[in-house]
C-alpha positions as CSV (number, residue, x, y, z in Angstrom):
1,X,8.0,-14.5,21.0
2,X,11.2,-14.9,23.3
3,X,14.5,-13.4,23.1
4,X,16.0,-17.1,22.9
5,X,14.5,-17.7,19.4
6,X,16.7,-17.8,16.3
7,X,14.2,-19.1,13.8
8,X,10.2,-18.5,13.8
9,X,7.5,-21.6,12.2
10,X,4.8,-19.3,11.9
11,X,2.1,-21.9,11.3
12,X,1.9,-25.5,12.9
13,X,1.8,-27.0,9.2
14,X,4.8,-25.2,8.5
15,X,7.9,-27.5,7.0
16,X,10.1,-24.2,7.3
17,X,10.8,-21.7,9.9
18,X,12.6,-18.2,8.8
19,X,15.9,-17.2,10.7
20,X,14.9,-14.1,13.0
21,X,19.3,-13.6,12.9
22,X,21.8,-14.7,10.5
23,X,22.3,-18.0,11.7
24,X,26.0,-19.8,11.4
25,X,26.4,-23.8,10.0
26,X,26.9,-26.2,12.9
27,X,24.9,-24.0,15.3
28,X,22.2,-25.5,17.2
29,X,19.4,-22.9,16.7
30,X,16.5,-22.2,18.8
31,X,13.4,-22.8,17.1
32,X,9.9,-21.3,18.3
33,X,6.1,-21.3,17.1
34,X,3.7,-23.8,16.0
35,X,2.8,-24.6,19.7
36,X,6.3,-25.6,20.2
37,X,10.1,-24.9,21.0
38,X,12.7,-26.9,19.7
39,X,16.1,-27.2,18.7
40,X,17.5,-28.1,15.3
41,X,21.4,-28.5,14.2
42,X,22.3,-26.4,11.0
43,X,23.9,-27.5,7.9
44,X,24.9,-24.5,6.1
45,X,24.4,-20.7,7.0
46,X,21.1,-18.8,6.5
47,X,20.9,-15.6,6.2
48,X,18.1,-13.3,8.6
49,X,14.6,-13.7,6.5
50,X,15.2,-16.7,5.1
51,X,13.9,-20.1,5.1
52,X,15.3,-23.0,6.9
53,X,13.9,-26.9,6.3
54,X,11.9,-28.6,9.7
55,X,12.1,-31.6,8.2
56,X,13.5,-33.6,5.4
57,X,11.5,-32.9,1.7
58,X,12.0,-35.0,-1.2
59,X,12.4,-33.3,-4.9
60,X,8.5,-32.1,-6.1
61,X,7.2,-32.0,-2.2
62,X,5.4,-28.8,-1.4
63,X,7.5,-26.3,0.9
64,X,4.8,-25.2,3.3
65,X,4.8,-21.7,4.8
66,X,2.2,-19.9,6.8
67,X,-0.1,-22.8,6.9
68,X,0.0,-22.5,2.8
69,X,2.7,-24.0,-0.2
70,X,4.7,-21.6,-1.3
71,X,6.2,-23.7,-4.6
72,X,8.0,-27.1,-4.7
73,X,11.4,-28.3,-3.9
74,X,13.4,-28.9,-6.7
75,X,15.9,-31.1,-4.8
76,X,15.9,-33.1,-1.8
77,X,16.2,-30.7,1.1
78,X,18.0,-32.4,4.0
79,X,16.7,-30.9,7.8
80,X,18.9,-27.6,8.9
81,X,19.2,-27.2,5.2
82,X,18.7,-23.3,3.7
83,X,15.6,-22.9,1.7
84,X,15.5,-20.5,-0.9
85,X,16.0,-20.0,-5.3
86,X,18.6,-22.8,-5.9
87,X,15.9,-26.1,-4.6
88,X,12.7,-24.0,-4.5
89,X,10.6,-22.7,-7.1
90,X,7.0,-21.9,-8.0
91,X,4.0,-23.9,-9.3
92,X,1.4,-20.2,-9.9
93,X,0.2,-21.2,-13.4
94,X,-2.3,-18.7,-15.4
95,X,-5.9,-17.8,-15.7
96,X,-7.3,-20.2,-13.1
97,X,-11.4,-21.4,-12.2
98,X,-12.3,-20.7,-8.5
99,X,-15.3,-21.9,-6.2
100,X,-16.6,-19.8,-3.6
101,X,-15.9,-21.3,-0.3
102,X,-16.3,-18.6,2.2
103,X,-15.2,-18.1,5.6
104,X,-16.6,-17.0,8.7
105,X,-16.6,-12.9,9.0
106,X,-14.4,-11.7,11.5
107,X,-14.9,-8.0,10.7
108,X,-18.6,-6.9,12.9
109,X,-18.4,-4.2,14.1
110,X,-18.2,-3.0,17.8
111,X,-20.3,-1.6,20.1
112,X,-18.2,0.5,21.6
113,X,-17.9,4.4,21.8
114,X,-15.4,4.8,18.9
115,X,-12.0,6.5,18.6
116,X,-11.9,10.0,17.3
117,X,-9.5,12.3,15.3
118,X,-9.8,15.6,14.3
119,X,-10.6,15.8,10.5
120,X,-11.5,18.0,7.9
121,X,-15.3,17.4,6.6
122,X,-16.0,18.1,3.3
123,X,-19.6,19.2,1.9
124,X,-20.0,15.9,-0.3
125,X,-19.1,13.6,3.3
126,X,-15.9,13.2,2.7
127,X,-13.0,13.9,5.7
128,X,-9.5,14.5,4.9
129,X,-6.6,14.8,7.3
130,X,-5.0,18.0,5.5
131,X,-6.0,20.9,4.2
132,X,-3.5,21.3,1.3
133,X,-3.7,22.8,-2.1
134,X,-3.0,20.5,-4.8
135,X,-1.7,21.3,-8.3
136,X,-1.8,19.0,-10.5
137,X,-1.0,19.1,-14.3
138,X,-2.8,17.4,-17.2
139,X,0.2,17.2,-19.4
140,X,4.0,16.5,-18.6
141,X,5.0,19.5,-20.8
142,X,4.3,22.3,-17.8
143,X,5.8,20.1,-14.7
144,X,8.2,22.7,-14.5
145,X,6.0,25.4,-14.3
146,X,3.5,23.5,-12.1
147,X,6.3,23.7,-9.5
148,X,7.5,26.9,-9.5
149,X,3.9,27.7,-8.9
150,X,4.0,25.7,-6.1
151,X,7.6,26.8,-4.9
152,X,6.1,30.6,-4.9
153,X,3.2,29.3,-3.9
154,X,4.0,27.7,-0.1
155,X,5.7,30.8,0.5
156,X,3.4,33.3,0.0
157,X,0.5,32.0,1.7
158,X,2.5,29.4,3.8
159,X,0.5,29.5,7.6
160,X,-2.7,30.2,5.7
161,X,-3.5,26.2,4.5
162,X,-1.2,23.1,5.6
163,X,0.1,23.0,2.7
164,X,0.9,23.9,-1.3
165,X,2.4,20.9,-3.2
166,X,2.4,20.6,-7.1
167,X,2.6,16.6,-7.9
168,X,4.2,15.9,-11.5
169,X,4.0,13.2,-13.9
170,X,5.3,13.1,-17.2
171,X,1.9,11.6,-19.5
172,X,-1.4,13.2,-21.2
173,X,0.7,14.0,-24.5
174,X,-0.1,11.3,-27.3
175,X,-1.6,8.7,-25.2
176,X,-4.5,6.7,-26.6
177,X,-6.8,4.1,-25.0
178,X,-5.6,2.7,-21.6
179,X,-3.1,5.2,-21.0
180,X,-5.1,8.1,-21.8
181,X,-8.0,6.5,-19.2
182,X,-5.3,5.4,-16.8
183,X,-3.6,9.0,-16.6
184,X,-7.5,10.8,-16.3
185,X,-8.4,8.2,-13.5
186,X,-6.0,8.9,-11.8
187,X,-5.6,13.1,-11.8
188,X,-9.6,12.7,-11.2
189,X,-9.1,10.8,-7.7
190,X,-6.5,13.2,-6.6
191,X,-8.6,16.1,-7.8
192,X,-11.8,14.7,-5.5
193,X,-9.3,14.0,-2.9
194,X,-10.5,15.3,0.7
195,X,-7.0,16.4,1.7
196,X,-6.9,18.8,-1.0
197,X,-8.9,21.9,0.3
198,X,-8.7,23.9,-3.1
199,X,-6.9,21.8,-6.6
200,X,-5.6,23.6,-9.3
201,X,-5.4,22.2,-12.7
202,X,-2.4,23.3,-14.9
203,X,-3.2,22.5,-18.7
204,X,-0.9,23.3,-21.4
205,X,-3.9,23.0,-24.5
206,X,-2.9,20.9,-27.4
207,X,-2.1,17.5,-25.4
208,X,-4.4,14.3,-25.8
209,X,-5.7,15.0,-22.1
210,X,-8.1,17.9,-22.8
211,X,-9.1,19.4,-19.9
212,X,-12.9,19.5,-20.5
213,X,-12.6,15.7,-20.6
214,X,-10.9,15.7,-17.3
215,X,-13.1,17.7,-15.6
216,X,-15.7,16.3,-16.6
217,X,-14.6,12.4,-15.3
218,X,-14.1,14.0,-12.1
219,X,-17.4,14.9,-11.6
220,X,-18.8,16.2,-8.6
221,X,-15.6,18.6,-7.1
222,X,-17.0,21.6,-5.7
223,X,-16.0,24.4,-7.9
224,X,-15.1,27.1,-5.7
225,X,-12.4,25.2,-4.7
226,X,-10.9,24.4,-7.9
227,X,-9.0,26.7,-10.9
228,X,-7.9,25.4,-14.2
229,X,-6.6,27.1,-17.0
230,X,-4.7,26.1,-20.1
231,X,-1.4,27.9,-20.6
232,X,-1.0,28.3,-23.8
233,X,-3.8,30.7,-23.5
234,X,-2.2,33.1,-21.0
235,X,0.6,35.5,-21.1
236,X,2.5,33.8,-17.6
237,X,1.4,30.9,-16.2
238,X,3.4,31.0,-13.3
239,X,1.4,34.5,-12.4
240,X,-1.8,33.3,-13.4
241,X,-1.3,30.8,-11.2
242,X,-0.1,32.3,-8.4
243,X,-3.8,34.4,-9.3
244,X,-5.5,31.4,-8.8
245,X,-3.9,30.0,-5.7
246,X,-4.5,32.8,-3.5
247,X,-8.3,32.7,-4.8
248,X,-8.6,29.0,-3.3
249,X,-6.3,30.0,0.0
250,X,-8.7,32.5,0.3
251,X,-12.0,29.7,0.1
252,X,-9.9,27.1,2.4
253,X,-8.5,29.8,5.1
254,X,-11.9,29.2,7.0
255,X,-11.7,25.8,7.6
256,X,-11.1,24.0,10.6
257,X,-11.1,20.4,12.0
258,X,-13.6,18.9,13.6
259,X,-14.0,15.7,15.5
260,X,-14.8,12.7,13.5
261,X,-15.3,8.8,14.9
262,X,-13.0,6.5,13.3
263,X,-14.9,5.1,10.7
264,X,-14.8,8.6,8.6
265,X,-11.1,7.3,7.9
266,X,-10.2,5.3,4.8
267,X,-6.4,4.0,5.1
268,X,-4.5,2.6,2.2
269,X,-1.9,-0.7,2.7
270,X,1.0,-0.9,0.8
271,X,4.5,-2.8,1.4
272,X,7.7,-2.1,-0.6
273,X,11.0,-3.2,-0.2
274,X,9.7,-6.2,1.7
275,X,11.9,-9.1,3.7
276,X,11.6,-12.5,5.2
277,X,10.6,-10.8,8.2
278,X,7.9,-8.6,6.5
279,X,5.5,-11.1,6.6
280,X,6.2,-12.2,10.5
281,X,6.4,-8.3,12.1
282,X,5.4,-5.2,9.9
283,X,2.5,-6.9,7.5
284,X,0.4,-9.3,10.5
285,X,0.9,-5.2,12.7
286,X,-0.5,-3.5,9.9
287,X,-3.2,-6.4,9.2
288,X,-4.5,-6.1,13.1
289,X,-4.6,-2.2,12.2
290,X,-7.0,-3.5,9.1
291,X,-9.2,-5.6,11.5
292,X,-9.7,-2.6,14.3
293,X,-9.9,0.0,11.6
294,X,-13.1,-2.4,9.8
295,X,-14.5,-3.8,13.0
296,X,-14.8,-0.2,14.2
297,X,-16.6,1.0,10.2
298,X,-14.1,2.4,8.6
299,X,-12.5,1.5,5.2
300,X,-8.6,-0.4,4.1
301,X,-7.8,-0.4,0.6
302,X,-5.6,-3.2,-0.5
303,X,-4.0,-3.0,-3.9
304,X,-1.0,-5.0,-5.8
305,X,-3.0,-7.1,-7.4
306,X,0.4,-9.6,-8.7
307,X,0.7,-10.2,-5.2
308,X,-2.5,-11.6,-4.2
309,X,-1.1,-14.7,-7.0
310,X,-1.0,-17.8,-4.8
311,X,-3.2,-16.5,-2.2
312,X,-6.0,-15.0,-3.8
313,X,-8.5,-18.1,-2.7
314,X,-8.2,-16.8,0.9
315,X,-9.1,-13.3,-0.2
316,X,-11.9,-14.8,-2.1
317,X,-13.3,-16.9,0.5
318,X,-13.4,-13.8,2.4
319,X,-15.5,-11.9,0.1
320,X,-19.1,-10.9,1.6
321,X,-21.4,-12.3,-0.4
322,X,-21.4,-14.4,-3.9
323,X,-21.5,-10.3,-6.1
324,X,-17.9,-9.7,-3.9
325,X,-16.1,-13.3,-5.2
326,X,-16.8,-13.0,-8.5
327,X,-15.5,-9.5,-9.1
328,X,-12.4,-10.6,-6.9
329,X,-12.1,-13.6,-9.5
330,X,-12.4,-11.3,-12.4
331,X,-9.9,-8.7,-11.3
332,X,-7.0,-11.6,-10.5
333,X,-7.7,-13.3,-13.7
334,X,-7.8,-9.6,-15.7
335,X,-4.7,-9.2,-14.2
336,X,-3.2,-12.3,-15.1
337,X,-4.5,-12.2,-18.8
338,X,-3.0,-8.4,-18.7
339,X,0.8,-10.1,-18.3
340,X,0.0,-13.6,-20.7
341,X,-1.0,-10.5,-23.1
342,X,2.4,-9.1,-22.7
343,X,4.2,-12.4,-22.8
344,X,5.0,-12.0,-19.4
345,X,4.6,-14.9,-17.1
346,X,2.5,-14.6,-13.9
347,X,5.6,-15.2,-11.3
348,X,7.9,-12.7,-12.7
349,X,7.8,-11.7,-8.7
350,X,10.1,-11.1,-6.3
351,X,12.1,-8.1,-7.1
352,X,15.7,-8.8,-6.5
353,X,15.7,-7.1,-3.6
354,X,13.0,-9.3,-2.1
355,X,15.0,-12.7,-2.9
356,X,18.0,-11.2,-1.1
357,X,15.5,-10.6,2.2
358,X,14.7,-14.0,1.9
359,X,11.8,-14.5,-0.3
360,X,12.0,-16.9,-2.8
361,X,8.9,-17.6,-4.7
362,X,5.6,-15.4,-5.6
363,X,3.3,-17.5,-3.3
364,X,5.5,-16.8,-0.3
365,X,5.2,-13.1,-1.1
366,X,1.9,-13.1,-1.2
367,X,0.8,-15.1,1.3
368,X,3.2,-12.4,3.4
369,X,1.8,-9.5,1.4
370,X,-2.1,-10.3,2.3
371,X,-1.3,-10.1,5.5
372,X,-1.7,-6.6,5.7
373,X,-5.2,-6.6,5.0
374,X,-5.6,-8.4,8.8
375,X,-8.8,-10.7,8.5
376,X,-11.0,-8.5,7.4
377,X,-14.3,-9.3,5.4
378,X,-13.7,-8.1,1.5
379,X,-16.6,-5.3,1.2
380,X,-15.3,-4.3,-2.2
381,X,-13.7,-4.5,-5.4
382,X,-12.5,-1.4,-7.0
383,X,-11.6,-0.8,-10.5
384,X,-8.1,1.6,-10.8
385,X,-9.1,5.5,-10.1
386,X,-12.8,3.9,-8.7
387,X,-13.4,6.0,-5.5
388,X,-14.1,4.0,-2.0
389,X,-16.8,4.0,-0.4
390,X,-17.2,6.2,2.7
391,X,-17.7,4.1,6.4
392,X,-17.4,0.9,4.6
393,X,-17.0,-1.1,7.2
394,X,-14.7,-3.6,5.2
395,X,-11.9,-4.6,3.1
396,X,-11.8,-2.9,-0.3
397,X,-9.6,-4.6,-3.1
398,X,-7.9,-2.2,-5.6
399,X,-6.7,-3.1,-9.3
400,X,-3.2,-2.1,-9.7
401,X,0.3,-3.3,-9.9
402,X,3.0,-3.7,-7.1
403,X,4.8,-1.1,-8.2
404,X,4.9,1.0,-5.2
405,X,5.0,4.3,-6.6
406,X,2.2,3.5,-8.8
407,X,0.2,1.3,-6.4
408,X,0.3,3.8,-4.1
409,X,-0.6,6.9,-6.0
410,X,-3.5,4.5,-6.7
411,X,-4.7,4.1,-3.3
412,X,-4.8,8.6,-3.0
413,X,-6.6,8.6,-6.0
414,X,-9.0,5.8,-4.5
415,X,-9.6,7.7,-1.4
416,X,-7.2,6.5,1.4
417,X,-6.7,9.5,3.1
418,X,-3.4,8.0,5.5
419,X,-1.5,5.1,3.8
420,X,0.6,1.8,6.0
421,X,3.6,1.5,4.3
422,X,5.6,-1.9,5.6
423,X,9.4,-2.2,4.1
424,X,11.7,-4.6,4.9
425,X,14.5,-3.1,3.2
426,X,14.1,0.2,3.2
427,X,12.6,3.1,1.1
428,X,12.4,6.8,1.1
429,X,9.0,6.8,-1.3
430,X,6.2,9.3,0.0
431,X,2.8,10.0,-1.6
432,X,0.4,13.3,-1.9
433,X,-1.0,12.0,2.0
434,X,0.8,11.2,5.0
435,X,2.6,7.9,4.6
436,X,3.8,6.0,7.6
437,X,6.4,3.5,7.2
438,X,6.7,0.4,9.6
439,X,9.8,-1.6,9.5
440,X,10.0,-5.4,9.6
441,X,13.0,-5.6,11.9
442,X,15.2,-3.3,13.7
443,X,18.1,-2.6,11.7
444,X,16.7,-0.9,8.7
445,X,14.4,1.5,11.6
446,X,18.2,1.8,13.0
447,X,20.0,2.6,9.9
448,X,16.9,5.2,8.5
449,X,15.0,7.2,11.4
450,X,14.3,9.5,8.6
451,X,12.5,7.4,6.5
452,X,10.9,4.7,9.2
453,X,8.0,5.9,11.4
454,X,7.5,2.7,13.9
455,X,9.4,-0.6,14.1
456,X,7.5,-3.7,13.8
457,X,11.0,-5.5,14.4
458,X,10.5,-4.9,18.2
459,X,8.6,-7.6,18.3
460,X,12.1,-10.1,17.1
461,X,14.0,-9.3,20.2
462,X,10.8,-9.6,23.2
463,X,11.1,-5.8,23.6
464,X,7.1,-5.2,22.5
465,X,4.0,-7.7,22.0
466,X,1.9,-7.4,18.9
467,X,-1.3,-5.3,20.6
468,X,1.3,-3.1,22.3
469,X,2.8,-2.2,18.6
470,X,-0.8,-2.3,17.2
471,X,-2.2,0.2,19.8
472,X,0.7,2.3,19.4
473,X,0.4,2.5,15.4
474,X,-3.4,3.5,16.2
475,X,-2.4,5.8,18.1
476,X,0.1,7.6,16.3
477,X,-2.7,7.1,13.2
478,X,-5.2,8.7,14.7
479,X,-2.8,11.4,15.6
480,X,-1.4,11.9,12.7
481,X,-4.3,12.0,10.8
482,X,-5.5,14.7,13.6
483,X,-2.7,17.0,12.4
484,X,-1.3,16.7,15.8
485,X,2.1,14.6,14.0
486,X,3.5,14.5,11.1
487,X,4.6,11.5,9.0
488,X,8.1,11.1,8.2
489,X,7.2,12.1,4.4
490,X,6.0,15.3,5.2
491,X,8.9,16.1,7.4
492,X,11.2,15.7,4.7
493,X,9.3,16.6,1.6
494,X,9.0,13.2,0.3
495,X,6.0,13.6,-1.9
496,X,5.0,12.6,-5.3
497,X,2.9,10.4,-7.8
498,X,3.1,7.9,-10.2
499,X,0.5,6.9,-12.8
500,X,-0.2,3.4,-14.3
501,X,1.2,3.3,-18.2
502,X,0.1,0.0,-20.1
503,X,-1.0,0.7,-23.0
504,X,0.2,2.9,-26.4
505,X,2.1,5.9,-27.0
506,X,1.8,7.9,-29.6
């Protein structure tokens, strides 16, 4: 990309191209990509991220956006004209039928010697990139007492582990079906999580979420490095569990990293906050990321199910085999029947701070959200709290909904031991594993050093290509995950969970 472009067409059968600058009306605008350069008058001001028309489009003509329709114009658009909520607008209906039309795999692996980190192997194959202990509560009623267990915790044994971190929620107390399931799926994935050296459970005794029933969904956690207790049936909890964190420091001191190839890791892909730029910079960085990470055996979980809508077919047609595309079809159509349930309709997507960056209708979104997942074969589908598999080698889909805290929390609880987060606006959200954010342009990376760990938007202004960002992100990954860096999360103690709620409460 060149310094003298004002506007981007991503794809050659793009009719729109998104501002890379606030652009003024009456401006003649450099326009770059789909093979060519070329200038175009403007008739009104567009705002950086969003959409300007190519051409002319007449009233129910598809607006076409990486190579794709992203809804239908609702007026005619005249060339130079802005693009966006008041003359575009969706056409994602429900519960759809889908043939299986696949695509040729771009995800074989390489020969090659592969990239290393240093990682912590576990005795069931797992490797984690810290060795933390964990505390995690079965009940919201002893949050407070889960963190001053924590709290007293890091400071008395702080040097001996990398960490003590409590992670509260506020569920397991009357909740029935779904919710009960939802809340034990997900404290089971974090409590087989290979970051967490030593886990232990907090209980208070009479809530819905027994622990037996917990422990035993978990399954196969090795027990000397877990402690659980209810606390209704001790005197102090914080002292009993202060008891029971110096036993596990005391199991976990003697660890150490190792060396591990590349495909021990398992990263999860999330965006939040996301811009018109997101899907031009941060998402296509983090989606090369996917394709080395796969190519090389290793495992990407991609979640936020509502936004695969309007661009599920190329995750389908991706899938590796006929097994793969029909559980992709049932988990976008479950999804969809999960909001027609709720009388919600299917589109209710972007946020309102998505429109303002310039995206306008749910396909456009996703088409930019899918991104991240590079071009990966689809390996997997996953089931919400299902673990990953280990070396997979592929792209793993994950059922869950875009909302980033819970999304998120459901990528740890699936595995992901590092998580991509892209952000186009901005946020300060971190998760029980290191979580590196990658802005979609420069200003926000400006504005919030503290919160934004690389800056795809270097790639706007000509100052970086796309494989020098990508082999820098791997680089700081693979560092990272070594221990040898810390994620901006961790620096500032931006760490917590959130659990999927959707059904009743008692």
């Amino acid at each position: 990309m060149s310094v003298a472009a004002q506007a981007v067409k991503i794809h050659p059968a793009d009719n729109v191209a998104v501002a890379v600058q606030a652009l003024t009306a009456g401006a003649e605008v450099v326009i770059e990509g789909g093979g060519a350069t070329h200038a175009l008058p403007l008739r009104e001001d567009i705002p950086a991220g969003h959409k300007v028309a190519l051409r002319a489009l007449a009233r129910g003509e598809a607006v076409v956006k990486y190579g794709f329709p992203i809804g239908a114009a609702t007026a005619p658009i005249p060339p130079g004209a802005w693009v966006h909520s008041h003359n575009l607008k969706t056409c994602l209906e429900g519960v759809l039928e889908y043939q299986y039309e696949p695509t040729s795999p771009v995800g074989a692996r390489h020969a090659v010697p592969l990239p290393t980190f240093m990682g912590y192997r576990r005795p069931n194959g797992r490797v984690g990139t810290r060795n933390e202990v964990w505390i995690l509560n079965t009940v919201g009623c002893v949050n407070h007492a889960a963190e001053r267990i924590a709290h007293e915790g890091a400071a008395l044994f702080g040097g001996r582990v990398d960490g003590v971190y409590s992670f509260s929620h506020p569920y397991g107390c009357g909740q029935l079906g779904d919710d009960l399931r939802n809340t034990q799926r997900a404290l089971a994935g974090l409590m087989r999580h290979p970051n967490a050296g030593g886990v232990l459970v907090l209980g208070l005794g009479c809530e819905n979420n027994q622990m037996d029933a917990l422990l035993q969904l978990a399954g196969n956690v090795e027990r000397e490095r877990l402690r659980f207790f209810n606390s209704q049936d001790v005197t102090d909890e914080v002292e009993a569990g202060l008891e029971a964190l110096g036993q596990l420091v005391a199991a976990m001191e003697g660890d150490r990293r190792e060396e591990c190839p590349a495909s021990d890791l398992i990263l999860g892909h999330k965006c939040g906050g996301s811009d018109g730029l997101s899907g031009i910079t941060a998402n296509p960085l983090v989606g090369r990321i996917a394709d080395r990470l796969t190519a090389l055996g290793g495992g990407v979980i991609l979640t936020e199910v509502p936004e695969m809508f309007g661009a599920e077919r190329l995750l389908m047609n991706r899938a590796a085999d006929e097994r793969v595309f029909q559980s992709i079809v049932a988990l976008v159509n479950d999804f969809k029947a999960y909001f027609l349930r709720h009388g919600q309709p299917i589109y209710e997507n972007p946020s309102p701070g998505n429109v303002a960056g310039g995206l306008t209708t749910l396909e456009e979104k996703s088409l930019g959200a899918i991104q991240k997942g590079g071009r990966a074969p689809v390996t997997h589908v996953l089931r919400y709290g299902e673990p990953a598999a280990t070396q997979a080698g592929g792209l793993s889909l994950l059922e869950s909904p875009g909302n980033d805290g819970v999304s998120s929390t459901a990528l740890v609880a699936s595995g992901a031991t590092l998580l991509l987060f892209t952000t186009g606006r901005g946020t300060p959200l971190g998760f029980p594993v290191p979580t590196l954010k990658i802005s979609s342009n420069t200003a926000v990376a400006e504005k919030k050093p503290h919160w934004i760990d690389r800056n795809a938007g270097a790639l706007l202004d000509g100052s970086a290509t796309m494989d020098r960002l990508a082999d820098d992100l791997f680089a700081l990954l693979l560092d990272v995950a070594s221990g040898r860096a810390l994620a901006n999360n961790e620096k500032h103690g931006y760490r917590e969970i959130a659990i999927w709620k959707e059904g009743v409460t008692l």
